[in-house]
SENU-46560 format. One line per field, with one value per residue (C-alpha): x, y, z. Coordinates in Angstrom, 1 decimal. Layout:
// SENU-46560
x [X | ...]
y [Y | ...]
z [Z | ...]
***
This chain:
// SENU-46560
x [-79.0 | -83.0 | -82.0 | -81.0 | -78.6 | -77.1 | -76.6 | -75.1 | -72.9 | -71.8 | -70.9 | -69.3 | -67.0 | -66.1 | -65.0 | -62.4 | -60.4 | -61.0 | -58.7 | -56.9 | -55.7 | -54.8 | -52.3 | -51.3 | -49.8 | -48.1 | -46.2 | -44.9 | -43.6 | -42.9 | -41.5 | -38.0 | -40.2 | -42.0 | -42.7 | -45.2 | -47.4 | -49.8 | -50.2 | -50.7 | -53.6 | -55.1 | -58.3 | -58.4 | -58.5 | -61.3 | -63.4 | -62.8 | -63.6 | -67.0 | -68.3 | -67.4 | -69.0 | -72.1 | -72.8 | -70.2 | -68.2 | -67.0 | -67.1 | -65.2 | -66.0 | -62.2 | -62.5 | -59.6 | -60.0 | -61.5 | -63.1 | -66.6 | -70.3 | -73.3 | -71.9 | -70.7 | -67.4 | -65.5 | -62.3 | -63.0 | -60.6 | -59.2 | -56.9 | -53.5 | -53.6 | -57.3 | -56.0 | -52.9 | -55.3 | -57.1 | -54.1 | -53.2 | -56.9 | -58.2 | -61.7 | -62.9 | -61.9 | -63.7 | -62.5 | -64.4 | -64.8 | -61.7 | -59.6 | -56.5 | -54.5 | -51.1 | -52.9 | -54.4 | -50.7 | -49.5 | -52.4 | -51.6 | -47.7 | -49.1 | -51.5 | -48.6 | -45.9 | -44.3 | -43.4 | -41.8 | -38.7 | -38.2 | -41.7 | -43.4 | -47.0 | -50.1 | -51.0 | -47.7 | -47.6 | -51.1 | -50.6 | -47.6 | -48.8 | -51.7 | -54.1 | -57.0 | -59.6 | -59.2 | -60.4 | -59.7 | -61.3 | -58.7 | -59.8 | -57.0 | -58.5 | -61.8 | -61.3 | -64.3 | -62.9 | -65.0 | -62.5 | -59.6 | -56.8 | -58.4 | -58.8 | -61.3 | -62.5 | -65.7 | -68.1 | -67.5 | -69.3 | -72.0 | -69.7 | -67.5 | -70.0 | -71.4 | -67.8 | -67.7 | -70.8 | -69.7 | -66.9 | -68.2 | -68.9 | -69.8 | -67.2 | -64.2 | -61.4 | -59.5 | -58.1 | -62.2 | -62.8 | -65.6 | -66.5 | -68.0 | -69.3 | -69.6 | -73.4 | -74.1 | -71.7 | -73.8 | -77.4 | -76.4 | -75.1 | -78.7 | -79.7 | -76.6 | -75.9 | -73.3 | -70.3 | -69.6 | -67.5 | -65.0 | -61.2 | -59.2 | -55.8 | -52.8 | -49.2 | -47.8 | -45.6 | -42.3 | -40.3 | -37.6 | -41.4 | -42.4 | -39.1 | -39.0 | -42.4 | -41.6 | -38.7 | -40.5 | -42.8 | -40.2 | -38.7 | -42.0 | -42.4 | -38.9 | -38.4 | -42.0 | -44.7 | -42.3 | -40.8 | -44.0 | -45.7 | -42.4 | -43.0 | -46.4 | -46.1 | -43.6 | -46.1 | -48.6 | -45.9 | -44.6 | -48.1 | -48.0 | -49.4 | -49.6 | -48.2 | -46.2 | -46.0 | -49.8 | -48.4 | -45.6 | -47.6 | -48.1 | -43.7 | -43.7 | -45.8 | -44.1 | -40.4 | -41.7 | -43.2 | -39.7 | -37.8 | -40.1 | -38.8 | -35.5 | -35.1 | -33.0 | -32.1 | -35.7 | -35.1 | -31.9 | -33.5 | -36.5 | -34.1 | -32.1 | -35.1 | -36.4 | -33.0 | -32.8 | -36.9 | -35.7 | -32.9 | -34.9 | -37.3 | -35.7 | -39.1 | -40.9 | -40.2 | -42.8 | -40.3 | -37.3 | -39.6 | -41.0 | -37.4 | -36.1 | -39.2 | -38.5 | -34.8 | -35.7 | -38.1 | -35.5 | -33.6 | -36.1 | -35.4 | -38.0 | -36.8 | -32.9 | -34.0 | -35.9 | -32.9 | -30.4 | -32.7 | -32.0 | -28.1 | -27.9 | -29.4 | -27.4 | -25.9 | -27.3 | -28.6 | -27.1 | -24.6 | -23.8 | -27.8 | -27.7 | -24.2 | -25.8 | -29.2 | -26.9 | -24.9 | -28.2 | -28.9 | -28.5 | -26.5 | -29.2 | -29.5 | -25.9 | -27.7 | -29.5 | -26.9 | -24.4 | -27.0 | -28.1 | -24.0 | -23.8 | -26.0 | -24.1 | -22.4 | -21.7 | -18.2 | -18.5 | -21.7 | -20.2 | -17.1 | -19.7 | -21.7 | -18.3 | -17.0 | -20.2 | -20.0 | -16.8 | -18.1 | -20.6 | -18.0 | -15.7 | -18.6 | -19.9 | -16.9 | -18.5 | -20.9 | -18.1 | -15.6 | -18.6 | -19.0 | -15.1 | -16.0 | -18.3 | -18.1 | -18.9 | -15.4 | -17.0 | -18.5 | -15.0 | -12.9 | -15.5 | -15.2 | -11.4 | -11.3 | -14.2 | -12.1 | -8.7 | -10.3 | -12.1 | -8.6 | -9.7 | -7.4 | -6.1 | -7.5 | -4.3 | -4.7 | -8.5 | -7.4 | -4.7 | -8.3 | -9.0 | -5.8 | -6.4 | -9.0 | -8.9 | -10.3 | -6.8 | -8.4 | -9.8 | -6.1 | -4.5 | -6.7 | -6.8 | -3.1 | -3.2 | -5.2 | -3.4 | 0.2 | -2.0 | -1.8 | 2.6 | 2.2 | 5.1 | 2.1 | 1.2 | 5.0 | 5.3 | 1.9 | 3.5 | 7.1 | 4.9 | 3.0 | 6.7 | 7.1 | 3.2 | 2.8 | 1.3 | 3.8 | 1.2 | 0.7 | 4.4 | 5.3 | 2.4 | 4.0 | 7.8 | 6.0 | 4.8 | 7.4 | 9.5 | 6.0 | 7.0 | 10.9 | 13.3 | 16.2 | 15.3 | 13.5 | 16.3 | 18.5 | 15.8 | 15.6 | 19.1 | 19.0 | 16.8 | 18.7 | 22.3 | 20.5 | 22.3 | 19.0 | 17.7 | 18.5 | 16.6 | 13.2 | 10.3 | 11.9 | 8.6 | 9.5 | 13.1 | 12.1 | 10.0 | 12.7 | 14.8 | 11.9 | 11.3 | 14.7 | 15.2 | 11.8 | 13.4 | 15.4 | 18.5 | 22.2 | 23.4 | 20.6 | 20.9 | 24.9 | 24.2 | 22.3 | 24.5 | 27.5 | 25.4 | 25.2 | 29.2 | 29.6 | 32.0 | 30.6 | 33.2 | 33.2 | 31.3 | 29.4 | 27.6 | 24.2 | 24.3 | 25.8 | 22.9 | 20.2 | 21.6 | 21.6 | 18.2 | 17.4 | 19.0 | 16.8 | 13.5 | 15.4 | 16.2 | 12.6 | 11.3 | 13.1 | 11.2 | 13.5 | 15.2 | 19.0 | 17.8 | 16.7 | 20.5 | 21.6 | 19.2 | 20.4 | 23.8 | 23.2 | 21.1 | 24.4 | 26.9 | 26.9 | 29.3 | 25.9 | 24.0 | 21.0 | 18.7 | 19.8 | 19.7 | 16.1 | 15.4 | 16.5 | 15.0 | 11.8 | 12.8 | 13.8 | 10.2 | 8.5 | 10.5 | 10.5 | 6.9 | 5.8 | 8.5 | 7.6 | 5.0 | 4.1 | 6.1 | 10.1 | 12.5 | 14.4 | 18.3 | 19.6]
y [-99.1 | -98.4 | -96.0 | -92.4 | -92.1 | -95.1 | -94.1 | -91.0 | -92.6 | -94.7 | -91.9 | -90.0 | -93.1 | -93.3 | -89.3 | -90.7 | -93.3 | -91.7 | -88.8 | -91.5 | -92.7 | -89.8 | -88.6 | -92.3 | -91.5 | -88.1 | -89.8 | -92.3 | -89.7 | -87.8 | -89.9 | -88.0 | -85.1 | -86.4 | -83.0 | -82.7 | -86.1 | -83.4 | -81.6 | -84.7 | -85.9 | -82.6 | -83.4 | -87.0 | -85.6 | -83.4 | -85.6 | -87.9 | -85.3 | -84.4 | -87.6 | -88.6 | -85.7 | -85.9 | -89.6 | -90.9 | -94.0 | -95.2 | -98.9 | -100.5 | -104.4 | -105.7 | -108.0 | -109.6 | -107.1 | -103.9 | -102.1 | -102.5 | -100.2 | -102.0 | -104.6 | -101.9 | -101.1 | -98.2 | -98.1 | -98.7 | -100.8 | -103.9 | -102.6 | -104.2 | -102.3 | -104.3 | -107.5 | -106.2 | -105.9 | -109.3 | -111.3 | -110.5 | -111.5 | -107.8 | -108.4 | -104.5 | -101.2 | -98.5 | -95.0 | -93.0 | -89.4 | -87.2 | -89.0 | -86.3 | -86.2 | -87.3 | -90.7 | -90.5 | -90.0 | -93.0 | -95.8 | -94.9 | -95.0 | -98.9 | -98.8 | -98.6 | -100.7 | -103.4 | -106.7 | -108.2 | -105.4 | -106.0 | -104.0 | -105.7 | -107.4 | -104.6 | -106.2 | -105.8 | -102.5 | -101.5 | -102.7 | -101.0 | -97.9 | -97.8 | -95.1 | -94.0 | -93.4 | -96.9 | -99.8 | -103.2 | -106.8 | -109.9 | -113.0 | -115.5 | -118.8 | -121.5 | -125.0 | -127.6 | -131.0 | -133.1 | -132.0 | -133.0 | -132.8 | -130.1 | -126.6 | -124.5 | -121.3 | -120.3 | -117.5 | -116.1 | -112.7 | -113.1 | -114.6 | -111.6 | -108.9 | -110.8 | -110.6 | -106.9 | -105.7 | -107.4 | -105.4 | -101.7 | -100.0 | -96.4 | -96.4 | -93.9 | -96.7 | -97.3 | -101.3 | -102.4 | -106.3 | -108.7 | -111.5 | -114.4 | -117.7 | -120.8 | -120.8 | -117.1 | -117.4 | -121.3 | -119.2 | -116.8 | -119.1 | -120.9 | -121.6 | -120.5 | -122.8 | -121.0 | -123.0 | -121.0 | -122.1 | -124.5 | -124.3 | -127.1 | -126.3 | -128.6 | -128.9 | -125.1 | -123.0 | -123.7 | -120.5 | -121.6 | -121.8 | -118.6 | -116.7 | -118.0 | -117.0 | -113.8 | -113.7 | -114.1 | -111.6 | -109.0 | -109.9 | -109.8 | -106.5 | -105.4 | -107.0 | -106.9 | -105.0 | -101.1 | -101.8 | -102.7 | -100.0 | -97.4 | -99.1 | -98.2 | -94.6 | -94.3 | -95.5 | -92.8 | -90.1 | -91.8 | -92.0 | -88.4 | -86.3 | -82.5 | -81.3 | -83.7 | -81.6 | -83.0 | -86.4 | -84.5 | -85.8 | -89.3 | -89.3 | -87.8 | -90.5 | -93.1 | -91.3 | -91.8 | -95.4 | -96.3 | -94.1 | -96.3 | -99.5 | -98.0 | -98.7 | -96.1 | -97.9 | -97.5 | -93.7 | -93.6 | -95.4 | -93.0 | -89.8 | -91.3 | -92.4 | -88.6 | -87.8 | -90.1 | -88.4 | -85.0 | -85.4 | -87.3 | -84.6 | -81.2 | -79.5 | -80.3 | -78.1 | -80.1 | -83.0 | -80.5 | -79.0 | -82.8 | -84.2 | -80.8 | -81.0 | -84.6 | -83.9 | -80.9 | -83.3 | -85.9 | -83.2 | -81.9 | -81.6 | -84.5 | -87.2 | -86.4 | -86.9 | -90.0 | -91.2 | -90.4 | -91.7 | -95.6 | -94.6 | -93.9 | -97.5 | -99.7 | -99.8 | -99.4 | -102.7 | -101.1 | -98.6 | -97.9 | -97.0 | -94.7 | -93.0 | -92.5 | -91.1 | -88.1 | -87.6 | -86.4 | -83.8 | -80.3 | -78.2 | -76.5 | -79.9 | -78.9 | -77.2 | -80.7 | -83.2 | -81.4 | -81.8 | -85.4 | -86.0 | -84.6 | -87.4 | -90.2 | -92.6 | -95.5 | -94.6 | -96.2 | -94.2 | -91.2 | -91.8 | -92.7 | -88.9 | -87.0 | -88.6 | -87.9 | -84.3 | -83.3 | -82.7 | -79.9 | -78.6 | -77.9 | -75.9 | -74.1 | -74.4 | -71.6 | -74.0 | -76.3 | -73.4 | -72.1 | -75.6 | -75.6 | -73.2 | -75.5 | -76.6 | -80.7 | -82.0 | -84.9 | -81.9 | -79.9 | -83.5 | -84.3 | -81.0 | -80.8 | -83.9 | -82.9 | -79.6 | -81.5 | -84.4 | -81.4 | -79.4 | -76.1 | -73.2 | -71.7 | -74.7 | -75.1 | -71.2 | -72.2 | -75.5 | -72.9 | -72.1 | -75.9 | -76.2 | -73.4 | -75.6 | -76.9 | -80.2 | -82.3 | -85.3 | -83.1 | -81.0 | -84.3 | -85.7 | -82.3 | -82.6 | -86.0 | -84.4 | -81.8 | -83.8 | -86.2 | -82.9 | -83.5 | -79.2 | -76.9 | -75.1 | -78.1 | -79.1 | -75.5 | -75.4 | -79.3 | -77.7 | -75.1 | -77.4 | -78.7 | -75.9 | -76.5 | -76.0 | -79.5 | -82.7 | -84.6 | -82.5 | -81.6 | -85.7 | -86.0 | -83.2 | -84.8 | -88.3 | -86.6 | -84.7 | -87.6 | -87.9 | -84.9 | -84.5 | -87.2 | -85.3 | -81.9 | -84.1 | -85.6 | -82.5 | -80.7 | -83.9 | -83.9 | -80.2 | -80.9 | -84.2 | -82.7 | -79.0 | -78.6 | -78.5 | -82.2 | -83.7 | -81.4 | -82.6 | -84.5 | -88.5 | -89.2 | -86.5 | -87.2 | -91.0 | -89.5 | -87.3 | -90.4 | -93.1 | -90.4 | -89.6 | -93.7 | -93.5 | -91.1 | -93.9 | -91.6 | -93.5 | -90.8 | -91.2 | -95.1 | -94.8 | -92.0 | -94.6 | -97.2 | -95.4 | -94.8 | -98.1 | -98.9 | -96.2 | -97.4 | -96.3 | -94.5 | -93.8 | -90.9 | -90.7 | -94.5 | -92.9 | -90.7 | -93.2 | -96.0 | -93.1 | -92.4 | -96.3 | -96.9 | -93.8 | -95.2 | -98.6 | -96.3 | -94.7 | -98.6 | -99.6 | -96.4 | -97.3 | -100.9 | -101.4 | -104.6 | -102.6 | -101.6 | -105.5 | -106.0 | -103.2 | -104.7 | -108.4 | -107.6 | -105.4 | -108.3 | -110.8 | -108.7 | -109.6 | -106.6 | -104.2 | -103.3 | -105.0 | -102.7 | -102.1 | -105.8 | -106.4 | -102.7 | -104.2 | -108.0 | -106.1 | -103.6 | -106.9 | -108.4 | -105.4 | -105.2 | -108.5 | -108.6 | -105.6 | -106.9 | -110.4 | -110.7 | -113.7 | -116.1 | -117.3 | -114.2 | -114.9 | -115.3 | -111.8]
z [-116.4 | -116.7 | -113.3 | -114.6 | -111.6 | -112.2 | -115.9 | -114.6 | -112.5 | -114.8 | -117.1 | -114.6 | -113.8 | -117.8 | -117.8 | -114.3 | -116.2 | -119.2 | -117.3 | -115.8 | -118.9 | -120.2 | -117.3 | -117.0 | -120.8 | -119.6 | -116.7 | -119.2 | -121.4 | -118.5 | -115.7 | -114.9 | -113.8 | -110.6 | -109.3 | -112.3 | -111.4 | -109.5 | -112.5 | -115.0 | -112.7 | -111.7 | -113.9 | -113.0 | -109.5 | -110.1 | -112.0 | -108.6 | -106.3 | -108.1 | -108.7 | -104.7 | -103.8 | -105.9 | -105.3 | -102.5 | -102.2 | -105.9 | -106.4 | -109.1 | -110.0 | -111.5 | -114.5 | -116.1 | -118.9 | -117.4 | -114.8 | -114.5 | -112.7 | -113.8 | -115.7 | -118.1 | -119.3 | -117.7 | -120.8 | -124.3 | -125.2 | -122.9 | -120.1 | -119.0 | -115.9 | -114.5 | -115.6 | -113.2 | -110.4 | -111.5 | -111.5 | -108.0 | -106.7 | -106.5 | -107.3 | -106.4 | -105.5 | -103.3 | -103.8 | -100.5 | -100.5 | -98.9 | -102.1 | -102.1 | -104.8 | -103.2 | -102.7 | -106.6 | -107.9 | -105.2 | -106.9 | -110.4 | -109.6 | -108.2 | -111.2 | -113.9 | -112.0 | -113.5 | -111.3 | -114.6 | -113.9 | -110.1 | -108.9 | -105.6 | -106.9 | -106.6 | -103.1 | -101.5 | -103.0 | -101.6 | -98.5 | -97.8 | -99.2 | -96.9 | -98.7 | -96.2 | -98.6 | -101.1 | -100.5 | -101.9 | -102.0 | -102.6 | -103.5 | -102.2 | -104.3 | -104.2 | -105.0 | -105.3 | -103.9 | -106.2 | -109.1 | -106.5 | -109.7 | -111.7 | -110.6 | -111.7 | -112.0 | -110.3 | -110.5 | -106.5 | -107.4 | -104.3 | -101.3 | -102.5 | -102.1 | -98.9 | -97.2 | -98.3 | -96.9 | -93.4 | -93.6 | -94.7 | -91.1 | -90.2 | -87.5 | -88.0 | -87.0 | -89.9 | -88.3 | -89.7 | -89.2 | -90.2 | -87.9 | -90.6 | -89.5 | -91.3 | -90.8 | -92.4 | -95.3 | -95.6 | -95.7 | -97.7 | -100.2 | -100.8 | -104.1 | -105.8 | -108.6 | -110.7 | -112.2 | -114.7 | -117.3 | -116.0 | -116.8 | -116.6 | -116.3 | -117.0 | -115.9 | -115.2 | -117.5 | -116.3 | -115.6 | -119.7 | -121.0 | -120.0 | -120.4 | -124.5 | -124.5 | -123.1 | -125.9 | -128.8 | -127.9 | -127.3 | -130.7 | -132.7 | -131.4 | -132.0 | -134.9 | -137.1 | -135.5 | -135.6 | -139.0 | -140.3 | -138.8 | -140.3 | -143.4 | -143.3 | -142.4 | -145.8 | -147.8 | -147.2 | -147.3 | -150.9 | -152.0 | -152.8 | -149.9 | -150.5 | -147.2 | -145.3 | -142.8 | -141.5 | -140.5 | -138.3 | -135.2 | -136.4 | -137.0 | -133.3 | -131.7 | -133.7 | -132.3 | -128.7 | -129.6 | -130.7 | -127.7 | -125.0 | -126.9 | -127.2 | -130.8 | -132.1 | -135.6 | -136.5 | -135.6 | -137.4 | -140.4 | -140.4 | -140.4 | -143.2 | -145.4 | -145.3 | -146.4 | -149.0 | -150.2 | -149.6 | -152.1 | -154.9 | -154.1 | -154.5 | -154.7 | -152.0 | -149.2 | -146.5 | -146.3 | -145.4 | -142.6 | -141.6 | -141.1 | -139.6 | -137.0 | -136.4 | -135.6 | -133.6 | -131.6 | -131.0 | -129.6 | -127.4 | -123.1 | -122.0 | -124.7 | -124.2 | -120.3 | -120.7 | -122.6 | -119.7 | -117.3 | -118.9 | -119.4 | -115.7 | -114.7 | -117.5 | -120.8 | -123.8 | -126.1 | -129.5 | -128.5 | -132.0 | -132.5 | -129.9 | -131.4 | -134.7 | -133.0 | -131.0 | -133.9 | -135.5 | -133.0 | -133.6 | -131.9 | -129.8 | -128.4 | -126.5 | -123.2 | -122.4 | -123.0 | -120.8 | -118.0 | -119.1 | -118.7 | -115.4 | -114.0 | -115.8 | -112.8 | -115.4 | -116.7 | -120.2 | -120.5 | -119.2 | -122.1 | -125.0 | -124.2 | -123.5 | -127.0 | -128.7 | -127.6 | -128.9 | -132.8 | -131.2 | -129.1 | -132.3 | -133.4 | -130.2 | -127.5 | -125.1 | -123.1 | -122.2 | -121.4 | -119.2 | -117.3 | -116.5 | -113.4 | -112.2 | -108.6 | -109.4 | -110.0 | -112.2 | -114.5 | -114.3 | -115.7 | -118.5 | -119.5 | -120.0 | -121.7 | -124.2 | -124.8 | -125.2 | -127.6 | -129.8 | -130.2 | -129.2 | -129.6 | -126.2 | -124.3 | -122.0 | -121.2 | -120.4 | -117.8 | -115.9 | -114.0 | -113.6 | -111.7 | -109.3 | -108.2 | -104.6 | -105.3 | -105.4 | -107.3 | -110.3 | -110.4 | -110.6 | -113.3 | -115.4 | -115.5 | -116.9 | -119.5 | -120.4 | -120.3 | -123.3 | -125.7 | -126.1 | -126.8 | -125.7 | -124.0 | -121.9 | -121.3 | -119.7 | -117.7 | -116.1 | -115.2 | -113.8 | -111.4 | -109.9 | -107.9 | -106.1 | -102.6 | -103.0 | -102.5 | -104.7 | -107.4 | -107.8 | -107.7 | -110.6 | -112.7 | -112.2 | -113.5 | -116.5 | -117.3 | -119.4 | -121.6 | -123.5 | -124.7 | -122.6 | -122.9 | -121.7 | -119.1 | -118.0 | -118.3 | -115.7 | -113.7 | -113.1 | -111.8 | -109.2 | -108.5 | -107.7 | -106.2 | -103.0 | -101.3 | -102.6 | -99.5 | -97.7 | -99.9 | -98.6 | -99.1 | -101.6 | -103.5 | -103.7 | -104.9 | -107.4 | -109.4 | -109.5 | -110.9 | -113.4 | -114.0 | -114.7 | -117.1 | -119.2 | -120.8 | -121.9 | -121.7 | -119.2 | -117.0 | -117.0 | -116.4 | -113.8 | -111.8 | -112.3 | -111.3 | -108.0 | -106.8 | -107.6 | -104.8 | -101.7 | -98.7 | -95.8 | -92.4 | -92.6 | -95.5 | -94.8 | -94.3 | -97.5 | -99.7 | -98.2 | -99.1 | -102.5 | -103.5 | -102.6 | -104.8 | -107.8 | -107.1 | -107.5 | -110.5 | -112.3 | -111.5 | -113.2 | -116.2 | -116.3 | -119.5 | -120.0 | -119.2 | -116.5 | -115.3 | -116.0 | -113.6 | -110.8 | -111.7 | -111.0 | -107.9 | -106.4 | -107.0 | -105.3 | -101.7 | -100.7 | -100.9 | -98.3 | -97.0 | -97.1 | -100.7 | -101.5 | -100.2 | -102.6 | -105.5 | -104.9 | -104.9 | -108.1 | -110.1 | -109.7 | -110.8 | -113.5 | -115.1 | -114.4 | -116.1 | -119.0 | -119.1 | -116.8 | -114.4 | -116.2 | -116.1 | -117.4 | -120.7 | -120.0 | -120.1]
***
């Protein structure tokens, strides 16, 4: 360090991971938005790109706690990202001039990996990578055989360096080899007599060792380190600071602390402990503003984001946590968690967000009426259950455009919907959808007609049943209007059936009277009531009916009992 160019270099490597750092610490907060990498890393780029050019190839020594140039160094504090490179065997790393930033923003991506969540170990990761202008030295593992059941660790610092400068060539041939012998790596290892520090190692960790290790840690963190550190943070505000409004960015790193370890009862208990000082406190204005900033922050696009980004790979540890933590939000918060919902896949996430939104749409309905246009069906059926669940005034006259929609699986489902709201209003947009120009959509609006009133159901039903032109109806449809007709439950509709299947068949009517029967099956095994299991009971024993009718109602008396009684012996009826 006596050399002022090595002093400068060595300063000039500090000001790199000092960069590094820095954008490794926006990524983290930042890691949804991959198209903004470039930008995080732009100066840790440049301060690459002037040191390369100013002194050439950058060579980094990897200790188990930080990089090192001249034995000094490089981070201020212990680093977990060189003990990531040490672990693996990476004992340096040569950065050659030409570094382009696409291949800065793929080493850091390596850099800040974790295996412990399913990530391929920094080797693997290298090597597939294949970056042209980094270079890497791996030590695989010495052992001295006079310690034949002890391993140690030895100081390999020269054969390192000795294998690396046979390998460093001028050539532009990227496949670069070294051919060692015995006999040079046995001169060039004269008169080295450094042991240093021997470890003896026992038995290994077994893998219940490590994972309880690995447990305990988690829950000191989770459990002691953040409450103390919340507990803390109270303490100075209740020691009686002028302005709280100056520790607003040590509340906002402790919020993203928290939101990285997703521990939103901290959060929750932090907003509600402001509360609790803001009451006792009418005076003091600062802690109004602190907890409004801090809830305006919680609500803020890249932490909403971040917070989708885990609800789209797995469920939440506290659901109830994260409940209470949206419930906070304000309502300008609405924007962002209607996108964050549009890339929910998990449906009991998808059902937790839609249920959490229905307070804001009470207040603010026009973002969710806007979305109903939208040309994702998923986006169209979360909407119209948001909009039913919140109660909002005219919202049947709003889903009439959901069902002009020619997407068959989100019509079907909004009619679901809107049949759940039992309103005249929904009961007339359903009798509406029978006369579709779609067979499915009109056989869904038939099933749901019974949910509202049974007896005007089965007054309508029966209309369509004895029409003139019934016969002439598609044979699925025709089953339909007859299994709801039976799931109306009414007397008359029961006896109608009944008095069905009592019919004689003649000469000429054989076919008709045949079709009519089976109908009434489909009408008995709508009903699914324990009458009904008579009716079929009785059919089944009269030997005079048809086949075809026979093997119907064998088959209607099954589904019956088991959807009554389920697998088990049916009770004497």
């Amino acid at each position: 360090m006596e050399d002022p160019t090595n002093r400068d270099k060595v300063e000039a490597a500090k000001e790199i991971v000092f960069q590094l750092a820095k954008g490794i610490k926006q990524i983290a907060m930042y890691r949804h938005a991959e198209g903004k990498f470039g930008e995080f890393l732009e100066k840790t780029h440049q301060a690459f790109t002037q040191y390369l050019e100013t002194h050439g190839p950058l060579a980094l020594k990897v200790e188990s706690q930080n990089f090192q140039m001249y034995q000094q160094d490089l981070f201020e504090e212990p680093t977990p990202m060189a003990f990531k490179f040490y672990r693996d065997g990476i004992r340096n790393l040569i950065f050659r001039p030409g570094l382009s930033i696409q291949e800065l923003i793929t080493f850091t991506l390596i850099a800040t990996s974790e295996p412990e969540r399913g990530a391929d170990d920094v080797i693997s990761q290298l090597w597939k990578a294949s970056l042209e202008h980094l270079e890497y030295v791996v030590v695989e593992g010495f052992k001295m055989d006079e310690f034949s059941e002890q391993e140690v660790q030895v100081e390999v610092d020269q054969i390192v360096s000795f294998l690396y400068s046979r390998l460093r060539t001028q050539s532009t041939d990227f496949l670069r080899f070294a051919r060692v012998s015995t006999e040079d790596l046995e001169v060039k290892l004269e008169g080295i007599d450094q042991i240093r520090g021997a470890v003896v190692q026992g038995a290994a960790a077994t893998d219940e060792l490590k994972a309880k290790v690995q447990k305990e840690i988690q829950e000191e963190e989770a459990a002691r380190l953040f409450p103390k550190l919340v507990s803390a943070v109270f303490q100075v505000v209740e020691s009686g600071v002028e302005d709280p409004m100056l520790l607003e960015d040590m509340f906002v790193q402790l919020l993203d602390a928290l939101l990285l370890q997703e521990d939103y009862g901290t959060i929750n208990q932090m907003i509600l402990k402001l509360k609790a000082m803001e009451q006792r406190q009418m005076q003091n204005e600062g802690l109004s503003r602190l907890r409004a900033t801090l809830v305006s922050r919680m609500g803020e696009e890249q932490r909403l984001t971040r917070i989708g980004d885990m609800l789209r790979v797995g469920l939440p540890k506290n659901p109830a946590d994260l409940t209470r933590y949206f419930q906070s939000l304000e309502a300008d918060s609405i924007p962002t968690l209607l996108t964050v919902l549009e890339t929910m896949e998990i449906p009991e996430n998808r059902t937790m967000l839609c249920d959490l939104l229905m307070p804001f749409c009470k207040e603010m309905p026009d973002p969710f009426i806007t979305r109903l246009q939208a040309d994702r069906p998923q986006t169209v059926r979360d909407m119209v259950y948001i909009l039913e669940k919140a109660k909002v005034p005219d919202r049947i006259k709003l889903f009439a455009g959901a069902l002009r929609t020619k997407n068959l699986a989100v019509k079907l489902e909004v009619m679901s919907i809107i049949a759940q709201g039992r309103t005249p209003d929904a009961r007339k947009t359903i009798v509406e959808m029978m006369d579709d120009s779609n067979i499915q959509v009109r056989m869904v609006a038939i099933k749901l007609l019974p949910e509202f009133d049974r007896e005007k159901a089965y007054i309508e039903l029966m209309k369509f049943a004895t029409d003139e032109n019934f016969d002439k109806k598609d044979p699925r449809e025709r089953a339909a209007i007859y299994s709801a007709l039976g799931s109306t439950g009414v007397h008359n509709a029961l006896m109608h059936l009944s008095e069905i299947l009592g019919t004689k068949a003649g000469l000429l009517n054989r076919k008709k009277v045949l079709d009519d029967k089976l109908l009434a099956i489909h009408g008995l095994a709508g009903a699914c009531s324990v009458q009904s299991y008579k009716v079929l009971q009785r059919v089944v024993e009269e030997r005079s009916q048809p086949a075809e009718v026979l093997t119907a109602a064998r088959k209607a008396m099954y589904q019956v009992k088991k959807a009554l009684f389920g697998e088990g012996e049916a009770p004497q009826v």
